[in-house]
C-alpha positions in Angstrom: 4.4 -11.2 37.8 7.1 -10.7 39.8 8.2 -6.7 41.4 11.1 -6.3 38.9 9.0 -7.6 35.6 6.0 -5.1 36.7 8.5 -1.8 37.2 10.0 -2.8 33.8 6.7 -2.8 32.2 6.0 0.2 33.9 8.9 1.5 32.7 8.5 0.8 29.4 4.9 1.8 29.0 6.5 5.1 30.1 9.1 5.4 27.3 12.1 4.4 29.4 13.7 1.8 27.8 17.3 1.6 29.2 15.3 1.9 32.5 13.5 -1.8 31.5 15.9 -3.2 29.9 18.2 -2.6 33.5 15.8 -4.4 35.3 15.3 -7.3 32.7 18.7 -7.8 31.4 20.1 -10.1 33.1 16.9 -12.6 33.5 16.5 -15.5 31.0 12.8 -15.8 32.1 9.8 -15.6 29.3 8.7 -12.7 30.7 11.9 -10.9 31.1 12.6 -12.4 27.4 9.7 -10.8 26.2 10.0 -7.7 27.8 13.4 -7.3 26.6 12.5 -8.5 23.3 9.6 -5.2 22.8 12.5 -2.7 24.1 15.1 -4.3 21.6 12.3 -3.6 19.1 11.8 -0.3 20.1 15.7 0.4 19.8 15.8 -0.7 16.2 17.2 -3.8 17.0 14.8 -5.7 15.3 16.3 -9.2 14.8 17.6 -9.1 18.2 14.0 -8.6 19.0 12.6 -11.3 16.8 15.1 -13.9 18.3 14.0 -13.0 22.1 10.1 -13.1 21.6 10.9 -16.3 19.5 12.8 -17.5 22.9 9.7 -15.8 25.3 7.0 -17.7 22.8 9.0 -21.2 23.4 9.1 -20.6 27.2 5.6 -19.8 28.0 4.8 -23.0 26.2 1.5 -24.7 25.9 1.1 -23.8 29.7 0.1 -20.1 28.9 -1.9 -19.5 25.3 -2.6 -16.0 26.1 1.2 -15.0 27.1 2.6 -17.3 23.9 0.0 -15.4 21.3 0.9 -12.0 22.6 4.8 -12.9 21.9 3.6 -13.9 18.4 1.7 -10.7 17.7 4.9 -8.9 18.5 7.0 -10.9 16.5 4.1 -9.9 13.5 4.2 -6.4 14.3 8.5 -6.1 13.8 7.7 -8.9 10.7 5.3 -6.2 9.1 7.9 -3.4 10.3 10.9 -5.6 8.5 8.1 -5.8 5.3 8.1 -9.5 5.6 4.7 -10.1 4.4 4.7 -13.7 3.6 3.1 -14.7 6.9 1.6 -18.3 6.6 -2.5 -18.2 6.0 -4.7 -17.9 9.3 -1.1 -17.3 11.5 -2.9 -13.6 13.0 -6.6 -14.9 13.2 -5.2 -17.9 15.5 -3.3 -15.2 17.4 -7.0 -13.4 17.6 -8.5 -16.1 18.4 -6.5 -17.6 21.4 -6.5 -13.8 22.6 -10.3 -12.8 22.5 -10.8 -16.1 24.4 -8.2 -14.5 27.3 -10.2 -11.9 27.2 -7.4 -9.4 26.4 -9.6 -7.9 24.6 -7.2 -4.7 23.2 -4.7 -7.1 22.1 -7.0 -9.1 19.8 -7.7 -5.6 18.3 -4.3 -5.6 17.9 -4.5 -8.4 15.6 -7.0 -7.4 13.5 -5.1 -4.0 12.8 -1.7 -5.4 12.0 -3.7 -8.0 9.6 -5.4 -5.0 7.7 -2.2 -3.3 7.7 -0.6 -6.5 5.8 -3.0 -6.5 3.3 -3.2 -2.8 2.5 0.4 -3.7 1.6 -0.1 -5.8 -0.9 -2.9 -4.6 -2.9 -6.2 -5.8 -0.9 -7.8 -3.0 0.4 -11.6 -4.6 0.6 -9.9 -7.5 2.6 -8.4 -4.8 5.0 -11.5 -2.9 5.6 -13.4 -6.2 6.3 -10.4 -7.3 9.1 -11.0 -4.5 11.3 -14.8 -4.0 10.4 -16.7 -3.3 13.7 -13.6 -1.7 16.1 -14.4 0.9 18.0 -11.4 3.1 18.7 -13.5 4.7 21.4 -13.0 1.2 23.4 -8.9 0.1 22.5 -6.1 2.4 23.9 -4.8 5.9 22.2 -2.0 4.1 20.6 -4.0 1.4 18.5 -6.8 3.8 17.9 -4.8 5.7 16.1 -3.0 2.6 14.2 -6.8 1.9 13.3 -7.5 5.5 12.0 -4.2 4.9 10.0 -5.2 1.9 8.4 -8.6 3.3 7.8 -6.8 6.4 6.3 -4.5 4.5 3.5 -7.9 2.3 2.6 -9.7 4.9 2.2 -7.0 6.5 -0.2 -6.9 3.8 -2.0 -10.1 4.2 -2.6 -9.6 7.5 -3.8 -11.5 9.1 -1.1 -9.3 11.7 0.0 -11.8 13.8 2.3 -12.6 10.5 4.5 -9.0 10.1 4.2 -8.4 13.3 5.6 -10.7 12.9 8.4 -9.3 9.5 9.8 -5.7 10.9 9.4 -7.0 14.2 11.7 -8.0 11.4 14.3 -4.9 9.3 13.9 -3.2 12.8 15.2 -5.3 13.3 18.1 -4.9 9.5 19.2 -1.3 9.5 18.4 -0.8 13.0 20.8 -2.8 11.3 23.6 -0.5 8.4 23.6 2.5 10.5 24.0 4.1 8.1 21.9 6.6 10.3 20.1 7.1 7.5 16.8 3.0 6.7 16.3 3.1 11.4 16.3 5.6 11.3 13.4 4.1 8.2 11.3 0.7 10.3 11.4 2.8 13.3 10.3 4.4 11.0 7.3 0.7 10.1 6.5 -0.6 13.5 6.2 2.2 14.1 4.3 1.8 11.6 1.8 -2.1 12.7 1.2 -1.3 15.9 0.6 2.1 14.9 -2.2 1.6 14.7 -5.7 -0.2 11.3 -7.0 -0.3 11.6 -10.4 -0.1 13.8 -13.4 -3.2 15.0 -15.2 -3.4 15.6 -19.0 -6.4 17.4 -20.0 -7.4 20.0 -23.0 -3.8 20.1 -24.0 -2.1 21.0 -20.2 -0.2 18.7 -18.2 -0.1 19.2 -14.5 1.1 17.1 -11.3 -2.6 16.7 -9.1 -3.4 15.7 -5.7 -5.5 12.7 -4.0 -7.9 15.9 -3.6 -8.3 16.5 -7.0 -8.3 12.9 -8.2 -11.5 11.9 -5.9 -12.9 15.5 -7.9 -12.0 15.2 -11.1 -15.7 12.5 -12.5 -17.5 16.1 -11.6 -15.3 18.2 -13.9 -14.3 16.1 -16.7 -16.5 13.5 -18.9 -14.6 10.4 -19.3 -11.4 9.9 -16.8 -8.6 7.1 -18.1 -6.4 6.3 -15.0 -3.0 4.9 -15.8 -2.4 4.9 -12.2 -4.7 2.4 -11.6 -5.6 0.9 -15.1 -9.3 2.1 -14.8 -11.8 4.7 -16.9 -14.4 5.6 -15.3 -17.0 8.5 -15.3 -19.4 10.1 -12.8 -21.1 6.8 -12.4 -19.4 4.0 -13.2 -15.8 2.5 -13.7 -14.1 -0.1 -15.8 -11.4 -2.1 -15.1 -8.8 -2.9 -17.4 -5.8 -4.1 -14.9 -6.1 -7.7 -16.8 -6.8 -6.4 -20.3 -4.1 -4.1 -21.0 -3.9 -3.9 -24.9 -7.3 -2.2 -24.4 -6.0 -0.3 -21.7 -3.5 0.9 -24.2 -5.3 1.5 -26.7 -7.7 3.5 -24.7 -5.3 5.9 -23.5 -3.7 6.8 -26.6 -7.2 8.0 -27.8 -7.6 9.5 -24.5 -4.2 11.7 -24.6 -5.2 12.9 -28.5 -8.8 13.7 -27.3 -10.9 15.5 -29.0 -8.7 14.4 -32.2 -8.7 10.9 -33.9 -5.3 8.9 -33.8 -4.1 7.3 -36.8 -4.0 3.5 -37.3 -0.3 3.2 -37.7 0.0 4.9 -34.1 -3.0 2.8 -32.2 -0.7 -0.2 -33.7 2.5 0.8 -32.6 1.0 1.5 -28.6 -1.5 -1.4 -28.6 0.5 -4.4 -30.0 4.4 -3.3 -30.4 3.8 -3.5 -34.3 7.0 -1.3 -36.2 4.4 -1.5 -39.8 1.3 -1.4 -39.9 0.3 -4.7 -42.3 -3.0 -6.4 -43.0 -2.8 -8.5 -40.3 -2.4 -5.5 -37.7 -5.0 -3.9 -39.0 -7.6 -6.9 -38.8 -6.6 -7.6 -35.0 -7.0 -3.2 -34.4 -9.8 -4.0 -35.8 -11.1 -6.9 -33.4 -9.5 -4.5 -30.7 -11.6 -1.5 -31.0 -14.8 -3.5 -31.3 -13.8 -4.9 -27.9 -13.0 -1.6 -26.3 -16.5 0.0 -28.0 -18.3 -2.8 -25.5 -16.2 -2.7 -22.7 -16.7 1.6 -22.6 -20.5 1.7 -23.7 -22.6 3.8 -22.4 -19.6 5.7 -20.9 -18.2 6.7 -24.2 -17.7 5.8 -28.1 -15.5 5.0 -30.3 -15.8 6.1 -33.8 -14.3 5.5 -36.8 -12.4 8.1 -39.2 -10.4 8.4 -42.5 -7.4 8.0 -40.9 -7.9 6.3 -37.7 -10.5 6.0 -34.8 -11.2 8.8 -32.2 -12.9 8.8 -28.1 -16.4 10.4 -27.6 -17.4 10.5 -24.2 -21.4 9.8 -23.5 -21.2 13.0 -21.4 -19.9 16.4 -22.8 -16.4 17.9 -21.6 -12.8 17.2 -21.5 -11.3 13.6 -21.5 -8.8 13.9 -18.4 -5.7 11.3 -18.2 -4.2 10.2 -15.3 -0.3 9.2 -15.8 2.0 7.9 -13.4 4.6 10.8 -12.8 7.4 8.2 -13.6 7.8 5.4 -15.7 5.2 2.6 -15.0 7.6 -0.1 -14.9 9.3 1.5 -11.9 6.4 3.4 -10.4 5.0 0.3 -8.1 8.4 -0.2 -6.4 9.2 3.1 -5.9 5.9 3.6 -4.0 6.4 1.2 -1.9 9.7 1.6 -1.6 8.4 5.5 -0.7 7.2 4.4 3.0 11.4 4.4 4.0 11.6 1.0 4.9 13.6 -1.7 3.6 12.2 -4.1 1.5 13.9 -8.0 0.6 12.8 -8.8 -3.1 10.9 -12.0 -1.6 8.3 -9.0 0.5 8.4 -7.0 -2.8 7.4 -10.1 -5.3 4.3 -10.5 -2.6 3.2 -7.1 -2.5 3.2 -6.5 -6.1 2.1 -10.3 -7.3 5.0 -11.1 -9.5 8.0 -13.0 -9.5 11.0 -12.2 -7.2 13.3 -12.9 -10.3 11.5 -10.3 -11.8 11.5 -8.2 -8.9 15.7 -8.6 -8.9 15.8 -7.5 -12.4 13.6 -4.1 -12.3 15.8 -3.5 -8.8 19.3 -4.0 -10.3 18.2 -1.4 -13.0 17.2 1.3 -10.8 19.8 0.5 -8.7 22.3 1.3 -11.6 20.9 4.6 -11.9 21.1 5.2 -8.4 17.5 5.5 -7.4 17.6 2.4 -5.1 20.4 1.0 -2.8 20.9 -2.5 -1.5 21.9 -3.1 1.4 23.2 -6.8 2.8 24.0 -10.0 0.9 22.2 -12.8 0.0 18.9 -13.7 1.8 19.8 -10.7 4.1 19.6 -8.0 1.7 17.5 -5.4 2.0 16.7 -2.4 -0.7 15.6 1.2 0.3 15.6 4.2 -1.4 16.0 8.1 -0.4 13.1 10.3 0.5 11.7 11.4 -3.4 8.8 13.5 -4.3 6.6 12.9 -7.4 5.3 9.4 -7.6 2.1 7.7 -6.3 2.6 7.0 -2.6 1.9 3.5 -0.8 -2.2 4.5 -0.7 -2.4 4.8 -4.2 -1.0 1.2 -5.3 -3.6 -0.6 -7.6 -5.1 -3.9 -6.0 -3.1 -7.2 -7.4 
């Protein structure tokens, strides 16, 4: 490296960036391209930034691996900032790969993080944990130890473990303050913030109540059977269920679960189960076929009996049943929750996070748009949707797994 390349990484590893971009902005050079490429991105300038690495990447060529995977793992990092998620399978561990044999050693770190942050994002929190399985923060710089104590933070949320949460979000802080790094200080603060928001609201013995990740991870210890609409799981002390691909059971279980410790007549198990307006002989047969499903699925957590007007929940253990709504309407709920993390998000990057269709995606979008709770922004392939700060809905750490 040249004298004028080196003082504009030094200046930007500093935080000046009109200082490096003064020295690099009038060079055409793959390192100058580069190096203007990570200020542009730190300016906000993102497809300015995109377009420059692209340029840096193309330059260093086959000549230099190492220099032409590190222009790649920036242009992942502003793709994950920009939420475009569809990255092409394998793109980061080649990135890794060709790094780790360079021996940059931090870099290939990196990798791994950005990866586990990509995959928190859309719904694969084991996957996440096993990308950046083994790093030591103790041995990577301030600034990507306390991206890894992020990442570790929102999977263990998602695992409803708020306490380890907690913990990884405290070092996040303290890596984040040693950096100096004044953005990585306030995304710790946003994730702190975020554990400690309402998650979801908790119907039990008749109250109703918005709870925290806290007193989700507590709440198998106090009650005997918990039914989690969040998440579309029941689960006890000891064991869970999950019912994300059966949801006529789901449904049917949580209507016994909000009239807990009464029964709930046929005609109403119908009309939340299977849509049904009357309750005929063939609605009755298939409630029928139902229930005796649900009894297996729930055994030995809890039973399912039958009375003179309709079927009621018996936990194994006794206690309270405790339900776990989403504090908005379900349909929504996922978008807005992602939507929650102030970033915007294209329909295509939404579809992959949340494993449906982007058709579908523009639908749901145009309707909350019409009421005002989202915004577009852009036309075409270039538009973008965001939403204002809100309270009350299940962050980004509490999204089920697709």
């Amino acid at each position: 490296m040249d004298a004028l390349i080196t003082a504009a990484a030094r200046a930007l590893a500093a935080g000046d960036l009109l200082g490096a971009l003064n020295r690099v902005s009038l060079r055409d050079d793959p390192p100058a391209l580069a190096l203007r490429g990570i200020v542009m991105a730190r300016l906000g300038e993102f497809g300015r930034a995109r377009d420059l690495l692209a340029r840096a990447g193309r330059g260093f060529g086959r000549g230099n691996p190492a220099a032409r995977a590190r222009c790649n793992l920036a242009e992942a990092e502003i793709a994950l900032v920009l939420r475009d998620i569809a990255w092409p399978p394998g793109l980061l561990d080649r990135t890794r790969a060709v790094l780790e044999a360079a021996g940059d050693h931090a870099n290939a770190a990196h990798a791994r993080i950005i990866e586990a942050r990509r995959l928190l994002l859309i719904g694969q929190p084991g996957a996440a944990g096993d990308a950046i399985a083994g790093l030591d923060p103790g041995r990577i710089p301030t600034a990507l130890a306390a991206g890894l104590h992020l990442t570790r933070a929102g999977i263990a949320a998602r695992r409803i473990a708020a306490a380890e949460a907690a913990r990884d979000l405290d070092a996040a802080a303290a890596a984040a303050a040693a950096s100096g790094i004044a953005e990585l200080v306030a995304e710790v603060a946003t994730a702190r913030r975020q554990l400690d928001a309402p998650a979801a609201r908790l119907v039990r013995a008749g109250t109703d109540r918005m709870v925290t990740l806290a007193e989700i991870e507590a709440l198998p210890a106090e009650a005997a059977l918990v039914v989690d609409a969040c998440r579309l799981i029941i689960r006890d002390a000891k064991e869970t269920r999950q019912l994300a691909t059966r949801p006529v059971l789901f449904a049917l279980a949580r209507r016994l679960a909000l009239a807990h410790p009464a029964d709930v007549p046929r005609a109403v198990l119908i009309r939340e189960g299977f849509g049904g307006r009357t309750a005929d002989e063939s609605h009755r047969a298939r409630l029928r076929v139902e229930i005796g499903r649900l009894r297996r699925l729930l055994h030995p957590l809890a039973r399912i009996h039958a009375t003179p007007a309709g079927f009621v929940l018996h936990p194994a253990r006794p206690g309270p049943v405790a339900l776990l709504d989403p504090p908005i309407e379900a349909g929504c709920g996922r978008i807005l929750a992602l939507l929650a993390d102030g970033e915007a998000w294209s329909t295509t990057a939404l579809a992959v996070a949340l494993g449906t269709s982007p058709r579908t995606i523009q639908r749901l979008m145009e309707r909350l748009a019409a009421t005002g709770r989202v915004r577009p922004t852009g036309r075409g392939r270039t538009r973008r949707w965001t939403v204002p700060a809100l309270g009350g809905f299940p962050t980004i750490m509490l999204l089920p797994g697709v």
